[in-house]
N, C-alpha and C positions, 0 to 999 in steps of 0.2 A: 937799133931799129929792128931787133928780131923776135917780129911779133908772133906768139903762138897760136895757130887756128885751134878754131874752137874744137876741132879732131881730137888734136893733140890738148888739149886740156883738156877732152872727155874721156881722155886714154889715163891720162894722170890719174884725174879723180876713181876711174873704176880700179885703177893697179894699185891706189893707197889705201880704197876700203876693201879691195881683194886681201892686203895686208895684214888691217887692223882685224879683218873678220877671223884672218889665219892667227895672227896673236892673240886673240879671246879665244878661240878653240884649244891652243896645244897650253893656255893658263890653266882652261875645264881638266885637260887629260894630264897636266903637268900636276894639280894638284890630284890628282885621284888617284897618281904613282904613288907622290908622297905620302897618301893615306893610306895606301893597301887597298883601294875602292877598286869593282870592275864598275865599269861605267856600262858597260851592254847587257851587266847583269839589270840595271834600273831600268832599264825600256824595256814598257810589256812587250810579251812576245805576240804577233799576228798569227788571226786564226781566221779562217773562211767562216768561221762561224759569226763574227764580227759584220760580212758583210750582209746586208739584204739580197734575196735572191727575189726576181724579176715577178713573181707568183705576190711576194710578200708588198711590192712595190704598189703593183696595179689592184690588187684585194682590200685598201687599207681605204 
């Protein structure tokens, strides 16, 4: 008769997709060892130039 509040099963479910989301990341960076890949070479890099500035906002 020891039922789990629904706390404790919300606790569950966030700590086993905390998990699975950690096992699909370190499979991403586990394969890109084995490959010789850098993996932060393939993210563009950020530039202010990317963003709109407040002039180009309200002008358009």
């Amino acid at each position: 008769m020891n039922q789990k509040t629904e706390f404790q099963k919300s606790l569950e479910t966030y700590a086993f997709l905390i998990v699975i989301t950690g096992f699909f990341l370190m499979s991403i960076v586990g394969a890109a060892m084995v490959t010789d890949q850098n993996i932060f070479s393939m993210v563009p890099k950020f530039s202010w130039d990317m963003v709109n500035s407040w002039d180009e906002i309200f002008n358009r």
